[in-house]
PLY file of the C-alpha trace (Angstrom):
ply
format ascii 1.0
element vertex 115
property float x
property float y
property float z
element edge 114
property int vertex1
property int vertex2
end_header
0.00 0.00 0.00
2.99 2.66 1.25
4.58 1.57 -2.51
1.77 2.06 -4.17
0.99 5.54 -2.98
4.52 6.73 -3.62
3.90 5.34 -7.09
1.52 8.28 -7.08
3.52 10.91 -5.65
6.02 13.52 -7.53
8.71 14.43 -4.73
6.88 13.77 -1.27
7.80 15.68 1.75
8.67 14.73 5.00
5.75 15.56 6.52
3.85 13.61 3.86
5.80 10.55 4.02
5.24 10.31 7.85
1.83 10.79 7.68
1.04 7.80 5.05
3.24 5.32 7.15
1.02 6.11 10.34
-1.89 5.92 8.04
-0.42 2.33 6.52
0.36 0.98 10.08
-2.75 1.55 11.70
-4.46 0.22 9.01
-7.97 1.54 7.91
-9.54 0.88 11.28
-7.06 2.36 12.94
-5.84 1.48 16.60
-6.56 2.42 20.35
-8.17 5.59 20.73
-5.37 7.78 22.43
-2.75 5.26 22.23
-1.82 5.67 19.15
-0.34 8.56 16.52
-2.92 10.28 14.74
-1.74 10.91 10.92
-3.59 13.71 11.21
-2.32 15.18 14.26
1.49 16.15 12.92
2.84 19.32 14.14
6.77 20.01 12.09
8.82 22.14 14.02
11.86 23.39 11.61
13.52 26.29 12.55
16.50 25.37 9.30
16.78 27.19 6.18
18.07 25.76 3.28
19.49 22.79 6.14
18.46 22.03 9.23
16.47 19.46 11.23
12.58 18.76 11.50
11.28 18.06 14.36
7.62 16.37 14.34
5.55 15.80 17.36
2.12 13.37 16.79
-0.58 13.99 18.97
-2.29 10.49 20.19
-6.35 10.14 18.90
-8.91 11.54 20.45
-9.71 14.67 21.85
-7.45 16.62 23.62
-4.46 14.01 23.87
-2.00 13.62 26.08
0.18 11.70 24.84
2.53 12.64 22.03
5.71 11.25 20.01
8.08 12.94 18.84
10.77 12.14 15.88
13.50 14.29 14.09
15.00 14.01 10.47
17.48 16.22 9.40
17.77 17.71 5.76
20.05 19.88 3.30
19.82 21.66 0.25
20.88 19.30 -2.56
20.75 16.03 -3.16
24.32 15.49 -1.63
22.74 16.14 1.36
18.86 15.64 1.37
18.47 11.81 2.07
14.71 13.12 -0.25
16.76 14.80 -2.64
19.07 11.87 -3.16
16.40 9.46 -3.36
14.47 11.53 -5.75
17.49 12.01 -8.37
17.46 7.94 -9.41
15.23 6.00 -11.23
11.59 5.85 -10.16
12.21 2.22 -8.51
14.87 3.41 -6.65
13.12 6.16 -5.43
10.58 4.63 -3.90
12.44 2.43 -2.09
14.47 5.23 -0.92
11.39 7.31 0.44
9.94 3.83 2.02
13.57 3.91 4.06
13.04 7.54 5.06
10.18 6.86 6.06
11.24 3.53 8.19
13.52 5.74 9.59
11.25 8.17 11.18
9.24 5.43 12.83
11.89 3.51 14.30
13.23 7.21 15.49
9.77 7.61 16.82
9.61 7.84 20.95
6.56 9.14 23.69
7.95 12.31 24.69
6.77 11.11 27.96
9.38 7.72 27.81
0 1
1 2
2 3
3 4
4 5
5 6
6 7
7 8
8 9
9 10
10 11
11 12
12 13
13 14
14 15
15 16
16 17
17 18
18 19
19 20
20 21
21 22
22 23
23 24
24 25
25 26
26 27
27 28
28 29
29 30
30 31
31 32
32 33
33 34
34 35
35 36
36 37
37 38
38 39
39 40
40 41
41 42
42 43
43 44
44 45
45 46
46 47
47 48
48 49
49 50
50 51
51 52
52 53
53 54
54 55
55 56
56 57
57 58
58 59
59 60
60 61
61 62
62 63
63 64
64 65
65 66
66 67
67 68
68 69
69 70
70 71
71 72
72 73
73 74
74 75
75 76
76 77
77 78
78 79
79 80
80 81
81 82
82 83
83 84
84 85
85 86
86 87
87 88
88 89
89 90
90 91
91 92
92 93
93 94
94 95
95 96
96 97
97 98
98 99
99 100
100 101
101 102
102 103
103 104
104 105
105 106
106 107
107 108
108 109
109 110
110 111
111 112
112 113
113 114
């Protein structure tokens, strides 16, 4: 499902590719109201330029959570340095799967800010 959607996609963003692995792990009944990341909940906290770090803090389902997660990626300006960037300047195939390990990345990076 993640593959096929990026089939879709011209270059995806961060934010974007976050969002549809929550979406593709929870599945399309979702899990545990507020114990889980709500794909729809993302909050990006950059404060780079042209390089810098994102940070992005999920908020948990439901109303008014308290619980939130928290992961960081960090980014450049050219595809030397832009793990998106790089992925995006080779073939479609390997794009994807670069984007699907970007994306792996910010889940296993992924911690309760309360942990």
């Amino acid at each position: 499902q993640y593959i096929a959607w990026l089939a879709t996609q011209d270059c995806p963003s961060y934010k974007s590719l976050l969002r549809k692995a929550l979406e593709v792990i929870q599945g399309s009944e979702g899990l545990g109201y507020g114990s889980t990341p709500d794909p729809e909940r993302i909050h990006e906290i950059n404060d780079g330029d042209y390089q810098g770090t994102i940070v992005f803090v999920i908020g948990a389902k439901g109303y008014q959570p308290d619980t939130y997660w928290s992961t960081t990626v960090y980014y450049g300006s050219c595809s030397g340095c832009d793990a998106i960037e790089a992925a995006w300047d080779y073939g479609r195939t390997d794009s994807m799967e670069g984007m699907y390990a970007i994306a792996l990345n910010m889940m296993q990076g992924m911690r309760r800010t309360d942990d």
